[in-house]
N, C-alpha and C positions, 0 to 999 in steps of 0.2 A: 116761141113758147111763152106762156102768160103764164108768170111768177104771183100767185093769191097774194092777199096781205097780210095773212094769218100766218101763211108760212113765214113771209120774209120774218115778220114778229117772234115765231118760234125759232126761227135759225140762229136771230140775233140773241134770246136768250138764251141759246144752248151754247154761241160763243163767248160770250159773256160770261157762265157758268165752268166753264172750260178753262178762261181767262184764267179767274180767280180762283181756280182750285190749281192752277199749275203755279200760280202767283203762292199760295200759300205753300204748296209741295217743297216751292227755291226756299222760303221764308224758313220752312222747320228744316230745311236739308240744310242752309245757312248757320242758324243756330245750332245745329248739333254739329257743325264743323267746329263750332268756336269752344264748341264744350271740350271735340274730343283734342283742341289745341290744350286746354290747360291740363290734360292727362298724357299728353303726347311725350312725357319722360319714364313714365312705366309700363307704353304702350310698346312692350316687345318682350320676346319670349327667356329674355336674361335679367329681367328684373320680376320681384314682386312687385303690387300693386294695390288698384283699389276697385272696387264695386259700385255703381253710380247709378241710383234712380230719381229720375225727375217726375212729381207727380203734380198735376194740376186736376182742382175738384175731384180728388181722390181715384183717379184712374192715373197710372204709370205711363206718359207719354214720352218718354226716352228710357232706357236702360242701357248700359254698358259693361261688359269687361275690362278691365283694364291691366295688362301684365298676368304674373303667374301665383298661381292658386299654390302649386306647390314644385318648386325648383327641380328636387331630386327626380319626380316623378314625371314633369314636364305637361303638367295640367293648368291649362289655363282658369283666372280670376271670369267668373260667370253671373249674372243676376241670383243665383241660383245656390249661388258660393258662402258656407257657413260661416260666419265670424266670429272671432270670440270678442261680444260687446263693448267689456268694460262699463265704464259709472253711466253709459246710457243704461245698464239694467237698473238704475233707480230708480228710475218713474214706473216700472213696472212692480218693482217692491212697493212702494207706494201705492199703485193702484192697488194689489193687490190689499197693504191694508185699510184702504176706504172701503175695497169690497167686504170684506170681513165686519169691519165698523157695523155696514147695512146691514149683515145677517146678523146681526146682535153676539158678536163673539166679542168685542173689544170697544172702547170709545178713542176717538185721536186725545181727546184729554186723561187718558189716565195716566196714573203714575206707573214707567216704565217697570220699576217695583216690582208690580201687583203678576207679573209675568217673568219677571230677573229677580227674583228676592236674592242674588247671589251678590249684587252692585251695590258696595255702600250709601248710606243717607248723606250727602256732601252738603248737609242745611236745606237746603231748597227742593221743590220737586220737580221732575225731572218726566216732563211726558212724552209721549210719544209726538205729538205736534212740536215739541222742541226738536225734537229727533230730525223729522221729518222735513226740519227749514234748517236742519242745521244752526240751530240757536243752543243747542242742550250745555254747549263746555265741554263733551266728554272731548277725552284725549287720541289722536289720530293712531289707528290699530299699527299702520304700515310704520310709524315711527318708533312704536316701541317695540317693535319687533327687530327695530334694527336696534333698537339700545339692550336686547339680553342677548344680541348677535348671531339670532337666526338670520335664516337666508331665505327670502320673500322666492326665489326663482326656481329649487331644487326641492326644499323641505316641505315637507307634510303638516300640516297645522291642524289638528282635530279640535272642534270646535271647545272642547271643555278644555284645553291648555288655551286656547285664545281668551275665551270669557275668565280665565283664571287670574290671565297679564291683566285683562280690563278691569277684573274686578281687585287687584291688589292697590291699582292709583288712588294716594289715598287724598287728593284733589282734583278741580273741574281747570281748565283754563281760563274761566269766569263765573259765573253766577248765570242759572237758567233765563234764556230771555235775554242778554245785557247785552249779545252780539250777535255777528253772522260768522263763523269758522265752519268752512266745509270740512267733516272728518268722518272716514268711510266709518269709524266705529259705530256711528246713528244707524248707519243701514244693514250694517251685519247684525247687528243687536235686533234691528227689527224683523230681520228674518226668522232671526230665532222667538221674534215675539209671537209672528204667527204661526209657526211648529206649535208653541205653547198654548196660545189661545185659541185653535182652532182641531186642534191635533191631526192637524197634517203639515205634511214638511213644506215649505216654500215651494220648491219644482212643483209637486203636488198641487197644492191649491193655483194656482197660476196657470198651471195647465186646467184645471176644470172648470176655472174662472175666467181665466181670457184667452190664452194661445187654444185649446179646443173651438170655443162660439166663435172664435175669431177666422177660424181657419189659417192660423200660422203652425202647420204642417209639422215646419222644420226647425220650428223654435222651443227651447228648454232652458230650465234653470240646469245648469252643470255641477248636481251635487255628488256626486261620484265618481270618481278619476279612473275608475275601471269600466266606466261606459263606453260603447263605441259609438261615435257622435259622425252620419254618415255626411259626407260633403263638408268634414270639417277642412277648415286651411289655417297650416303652420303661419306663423308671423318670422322678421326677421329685422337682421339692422346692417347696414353698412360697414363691410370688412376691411381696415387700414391697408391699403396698396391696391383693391377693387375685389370685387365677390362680395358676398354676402353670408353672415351668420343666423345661425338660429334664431332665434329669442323669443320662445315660448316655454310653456310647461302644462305637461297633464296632470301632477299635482296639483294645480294649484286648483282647488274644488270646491272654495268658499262662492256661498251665495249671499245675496239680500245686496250690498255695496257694487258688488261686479257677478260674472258668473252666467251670465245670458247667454245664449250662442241663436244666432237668428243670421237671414239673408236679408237683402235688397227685396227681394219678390214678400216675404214673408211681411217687413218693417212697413210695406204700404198698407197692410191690411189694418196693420193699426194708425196709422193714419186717415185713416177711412175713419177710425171708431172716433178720433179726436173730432169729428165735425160733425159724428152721427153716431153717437153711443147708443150701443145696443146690450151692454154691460149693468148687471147690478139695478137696481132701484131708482135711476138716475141720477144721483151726486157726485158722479166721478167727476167728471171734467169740470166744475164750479169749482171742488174742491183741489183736483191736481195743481188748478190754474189759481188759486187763495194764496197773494202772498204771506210771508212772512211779517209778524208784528212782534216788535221790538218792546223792551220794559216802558223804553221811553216816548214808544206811540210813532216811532217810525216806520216806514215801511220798507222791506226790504224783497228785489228784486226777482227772488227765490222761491218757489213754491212747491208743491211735494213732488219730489225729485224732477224738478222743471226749470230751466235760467224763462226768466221772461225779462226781458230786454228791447233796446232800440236798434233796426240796423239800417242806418242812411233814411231814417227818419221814419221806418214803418215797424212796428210792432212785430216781435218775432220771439218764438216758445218754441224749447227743445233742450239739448243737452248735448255734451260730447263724452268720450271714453278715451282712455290712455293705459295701458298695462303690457307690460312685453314692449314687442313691436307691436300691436294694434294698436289704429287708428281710427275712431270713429264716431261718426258726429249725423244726428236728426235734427234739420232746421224746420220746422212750419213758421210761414205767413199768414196768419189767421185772415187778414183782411183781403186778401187775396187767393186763398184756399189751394194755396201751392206749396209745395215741398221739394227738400233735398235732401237724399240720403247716401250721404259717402262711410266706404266700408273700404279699411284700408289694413291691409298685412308689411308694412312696413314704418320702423318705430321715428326715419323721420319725414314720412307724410304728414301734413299739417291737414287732417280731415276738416277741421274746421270755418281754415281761411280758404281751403276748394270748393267746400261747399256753399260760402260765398257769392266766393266766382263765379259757380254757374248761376246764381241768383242776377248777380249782376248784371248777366245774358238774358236771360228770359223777363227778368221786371225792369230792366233800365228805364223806360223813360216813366214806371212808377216810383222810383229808389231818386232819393234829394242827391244833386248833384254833392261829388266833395270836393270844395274848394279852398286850396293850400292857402297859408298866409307866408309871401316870398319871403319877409324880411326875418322871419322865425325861421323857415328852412334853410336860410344862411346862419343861420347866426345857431343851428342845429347841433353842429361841434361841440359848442363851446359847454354842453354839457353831457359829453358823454365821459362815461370813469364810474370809478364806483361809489356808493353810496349807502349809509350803515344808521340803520333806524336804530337811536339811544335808548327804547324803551324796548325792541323784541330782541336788542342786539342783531338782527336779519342783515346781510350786506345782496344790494342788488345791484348786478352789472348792467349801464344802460352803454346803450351801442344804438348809432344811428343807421338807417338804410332807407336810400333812398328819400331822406328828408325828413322822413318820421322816425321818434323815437322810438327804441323797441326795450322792453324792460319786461321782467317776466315769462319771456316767448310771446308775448303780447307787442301790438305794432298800436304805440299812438299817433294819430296826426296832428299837423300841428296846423294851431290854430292862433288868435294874437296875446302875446304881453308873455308868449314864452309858458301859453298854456296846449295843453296836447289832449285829444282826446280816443280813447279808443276807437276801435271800430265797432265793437256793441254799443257805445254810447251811455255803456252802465257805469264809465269809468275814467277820471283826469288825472294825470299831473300837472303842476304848476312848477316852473325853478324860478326861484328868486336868487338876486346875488346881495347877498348881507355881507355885512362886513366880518365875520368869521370866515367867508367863503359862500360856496354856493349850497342852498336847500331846497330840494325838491317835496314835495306835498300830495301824497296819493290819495284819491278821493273815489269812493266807493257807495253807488246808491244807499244809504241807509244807513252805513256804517260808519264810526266818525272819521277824518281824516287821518291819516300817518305822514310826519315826518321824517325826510331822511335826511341826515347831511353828506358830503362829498369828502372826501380821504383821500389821503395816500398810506399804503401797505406801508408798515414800520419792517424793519429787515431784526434778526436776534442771530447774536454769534453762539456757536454750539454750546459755549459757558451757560449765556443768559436760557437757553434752550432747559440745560441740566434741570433747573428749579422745579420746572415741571413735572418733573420724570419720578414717577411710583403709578401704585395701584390705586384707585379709587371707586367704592361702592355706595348705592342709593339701598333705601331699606325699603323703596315700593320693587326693587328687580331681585334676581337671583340672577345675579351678573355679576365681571369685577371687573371694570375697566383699566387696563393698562398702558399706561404711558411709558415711551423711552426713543431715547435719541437715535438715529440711524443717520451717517454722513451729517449733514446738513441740516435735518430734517425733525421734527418732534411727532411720533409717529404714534396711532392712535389704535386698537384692536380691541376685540371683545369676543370672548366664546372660541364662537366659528369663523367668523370674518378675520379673512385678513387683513395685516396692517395699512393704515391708511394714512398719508400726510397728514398734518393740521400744519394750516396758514398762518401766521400773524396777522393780524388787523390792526389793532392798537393795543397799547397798554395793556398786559395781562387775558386779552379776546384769539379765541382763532378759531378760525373757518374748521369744519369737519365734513366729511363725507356729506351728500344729499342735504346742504345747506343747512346745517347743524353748525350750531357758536356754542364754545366753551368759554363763559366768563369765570377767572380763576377769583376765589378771596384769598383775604391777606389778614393774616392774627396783625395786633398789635405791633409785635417786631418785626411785621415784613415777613414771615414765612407762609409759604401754600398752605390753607387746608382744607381745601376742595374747590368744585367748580359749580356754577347754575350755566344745566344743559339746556340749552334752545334747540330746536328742531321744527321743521314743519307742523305746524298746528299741532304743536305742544310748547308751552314755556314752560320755565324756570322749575326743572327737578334737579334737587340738590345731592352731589357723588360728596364724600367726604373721603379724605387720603389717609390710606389706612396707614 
C-alpha cells in the first residue's frame, strides 16, 4: 500500500499536536497538585478551610475547595462559598467614592467636614484623599472601642454611638498628610460620606455601581444583621486540646472599613474590571492605583484602599482582610495579568503568605530567585527577644523561623550586615549591636524609620504593684478605668471587659491587652497621677487617677 506525502505530513501534525496538548494536560494537572499540596491541611471534612482561585488574563483556570464551609452542618468550602471579606472591602469603598467623585456628588479633596460637620476642626484639614491613603491622623475605631470597654465580637455598635466616640477625640495622631497609619476610622467615616453625599447607603450605591454591571451576583455590603446572606460560611479558631471554636458574629454590620461578603467566583469578575474597566467615566483604576503623597513630597506605597508593593521583584496590587476567624487576601500581578484569591474561615490561615505560594507555582521562573545570606542566618539567634520603641512605647516580639526573622506576623529574610527584608519588599529591619545593647530599625516605604531597642522584662513585687492600684479616667471617654492587684498580677478592666493582666516592661510601662502600653507619670514626690495610653494606631490619651 503507498502511504501519500500529504498524509504522512498530516499524521505527523496531528502527533505532534497530540503530543503537546497531553504535554501541557501533565503540566496544568502537575501544577495543581503542588497547589493543592499547600492546602493539603484543611483538605478534610474536620477542619475549616479556604477557597482558592487562580486566574490568568482574567478567566479562572484553577478553583478549589478547600475544607468545610460549615462544621455543624457538614458542608463543604466551594468556589462558590460566601465570605465575610474584611479590609479587602476597602478598595471597594474606595471605588465606590471615585464613582461618586465622577457623578459630581463629592471631590477626593474635600474637607471631610463638608459631609461629617459632627468631627471636630483639629487645625488642619482633613480630606477625603487623606482618608482614603490613610494619611488623615484620625484615631483607629477598633481601639477605642476597646478603651470605653465595649466588646468588638457580641455588641451592637449603631453607627451614631460610633461617630459620637470619633467625634469626642479631641486630637489626630499627627497632623494631616505628615504620615502613613492605617486606621479603619478613614473607611467607616467614608461610608458614611457616601450615605451623605449621594443619599444612598453604601450597600446601595455599590450595588448599582459595581457588584450589578459587574455581575458579582453574590456579592453585598452587610449593613443589616437581620439579613439572610445565602451561602454565607461561619469562620472559626483552633480549640485548646483539638476542635474548633466559633469566631464570628452577625452583629457585627458596620460597613465602609470591613462588611463585604463575596466568593471566589464572584472576586474574578472584579478582577476582570482591574484590567478592563467598564465602570464610571474611566478614572477608577489610575485613581485606586495613585499612591499616597506625604507633606514631605514622599511617596507612599498605599493607594485607595490598595497595598502596591514588590513581590520577588515584580510589581504586585491588592489587599488582605483579617476579622473573626476570616482570612482573606487579593493579589494581582499587573505585569503578568494573573491573580490569586484566597478566602479562608479560619483565624490562623495566613491567606496571604498562601496566596503566595501558589504565585510562586504558577510564575516561578518570572519571580527573582531569593537568595539567603548563610552568615546572617546563623548568626539569626542572636537577635531574637523583645524589643520596645521609646518613642510609641510599642514592645515587638521577634522570633526566628527557619532563618528569617519574623516580627509583626510578618517573615523577613535575611539579607547582609544583619539586614532583613520582607517578602513585599515594602519593608526592612536592620539590628545593630551598640554598646547600650542591640537596636533594631524598622523601615517603611515612605514612612520614616522606627527605632527599637532590646529589653529584658523587669519582675515588681505585689508591694511595688500596689502603687498603681485605683481608678483612672480620660475626658475624650465615658469610661473609668480600673486598676488593682490580683495574686501576682496588676490587673486591668473597663465597662464590660473582663479583667486583663498588665505586664511590666520597664520602669513605670506595662504591656495591656491587644498591645496597649500604659506609661505611668510621677508628681514631684514620686506619686501616680495617671497614665499616657498607647494602643494600636493610637498614641498618647492621657487617664488621670481619680
Amino acid at each position: 500500500m503507498t502511504v501519500s506525502r500529504h498524509a504522512v505530513i498530516a499524521l505527523s501534525f496531528a502527533c505532534s499536536f497530540i503530543a503537546k496538548e497531553t504535554f501541557a494536560q501533565s503540566t496544568t494537572q502537575e501544577l495543581e497538585r503542588k497547589v493543592d499540596q499547600i492546602f493539603a491541611a484543611y483538605d478534610k471534612p474536620t477542619s475549616p478551610g479556604c477557597a482558592l482561585g487562580v486566574v490568568r488574563d482574567g478567566e479562572l483556570i484553577y478553583k478549589r475547595g478547600y475544607g468545610m464551609a460549615n462544621l455543624e452542618l457538614g458542608v463543604p468550602i466551594t468556589p462558590q462559598s460566601v465570605f465575610y471579606m474584611a479590609s479587602v472591602s476597602k478598595h471597594f469603598t474606595a471605588a465606590s467614592i471615585v464613582l461618586a467623585a465622577e457623578q459630581g456628588y463629592l471631590s477626593l479633596d474635600d474637607d471631610v467636614r463638608k459631609y461629617i460637620p459632627e468631627l471636630p476642626f483639629y487645625g488642619s484639614t482633613i480630606t477625603l484623599r487623606h482618608m482614603l491613603h490613610h494619611t488623615s491622623g484620625l484615631r483607629e475605631i477598633g481601639a477605642l472601642l476597646f478603651l470605653v470597654g465595649r466588646n468588638l465580637d457580641v455588641d451592637v455598635h449603631p453607627t451614631a454611638e460610633l461617630l459620637d466616640l470619633i467625634s469626642r477625640q479631641k486630637a489626630l495622631n499627627y497632623p494631616p498628610g505628615d504620615e502613613f497609619w492605617y486606621s479603619n476610622t478613614n473607611y467607616l467615616l467614608l461610608g458614611m460620606v457616601i450615605q451623605r453625599a449621594t443619599g444612598r447607603a453604601l450597600s446601595q450605591f455599590a450595588e448599582e455601581n459595581i457588584f450589578k454591571p459587574l455581575g458579582m451576583n453574590h456579592t453585598r455590603f452587610y449593613d443589616d444583621r437581620h439579613t439572610v446572606v445565602p451561602g454565607r460560611v461561619p469562620a472559626y479558631e483552633p480549640r485548646t486540646g483539638g476542635g474548633f471554636l466559633l469566631d464570628w458574629s452577625t452583629n457585627y454590620d458596620r460597613v465602609g472599613a470591613g462588611g463585604l461578603m463575596s466568593s471566589v467566583e464572584d472576586m474574578v469578575q472584579w478582577d476582570r474590571n482591574f484590567y478592563q474597566n467598564k465602570l464610571g467615566k474611566g478614572t477608577l483604576l489610575e485613581e485606586l492605583q495613585r499612591p499616597a503623597v506625604l507633606n514631605n513630597g514622599n511617596l507612599f506605597q498605599y493607594g485607595l484602599g490598595l497595598w502596591m508593593t514588590i513581590y520577588r521583584g515584580q510589581p504586585v496590587v491588592g489587599h488582605g482582610g483579617a476579622l473573626f476567624g476570616y482570612r482573606t487576601d487579593l493579589l494581582h500581578f499587573p505585569q503578568q495579568k494573573f491573580s490569586v484569591i484566597c478566602l479562608c474561615n479560619l483565624g490562623t490561615a495566613d491567606a496571604e503568605h498562601l496566596s503566595q505560594q501558589v504565585a510562586d507555582i504558577y510564575l516561578d521562573s518570572q519571580l527573582r530567585v531569593q537568595h539567603a545570606a548563610p552568615s546572617t542566618i546563623d548568626d539569626a539567634h542572636n537577635f531574637v527577644g523583645l524589643y520596645r520603641d521609646p518613642e510609641s512605647h510599642s514592645v515587638v516580639d521577634v522570633s526566628k523561623v527557619d532563618g528569617d526573622v519574623v516580627a509583626w506576623g510578618t517573615h523577613f529574610r535575611p539579607e547582609a550586615g544583619g539586614r532583613f527584608v520582607a517578602e513585599q519588599e515594602d519593608a526592612n529591619i536592620v539590628f545593630e549591636s551598640q554598646s547600650g545593647g542591640m537596636r533594631m530599625t524598622n523601615a517603611v516605604s515612605g514612612n520614616p524609620p522606627h527605632a527599637f531597642e532590646k529589653f529584658q522584662r523587669i519582675s515588681l513585687s505585689t508591694e511595688e504593684l500596689a502603687e498603681y492600684v485605683g481608678d483612672y479616667k480620660s475626658s475624650e471617654f465615658e469610661a473609668v478605668h480600673r486598676l488593682a492587684v490580683k495574686d501576682t498580677n496588676l490587673m486591668f478592666a473597663v465597662n464590660w471587659l473582663g479583667p486583663a493582666a498588665l505586664r511590666p516592661t520597664i520602669r513605670d510601662e506595662f504591656q495591656g491587652p491587644f498591645g496597649s502600653t500604659m506609661v505611668f507619670r510621677r508628681d514631684t514626690a514620686g506619686r501616680i497621677t495617671g497614665y499616657d495610653f498607647f494602643i494600636d494606631r493610637i498614641r498618647n490619651i492621657y487617664f488621670s487617677k481619680q
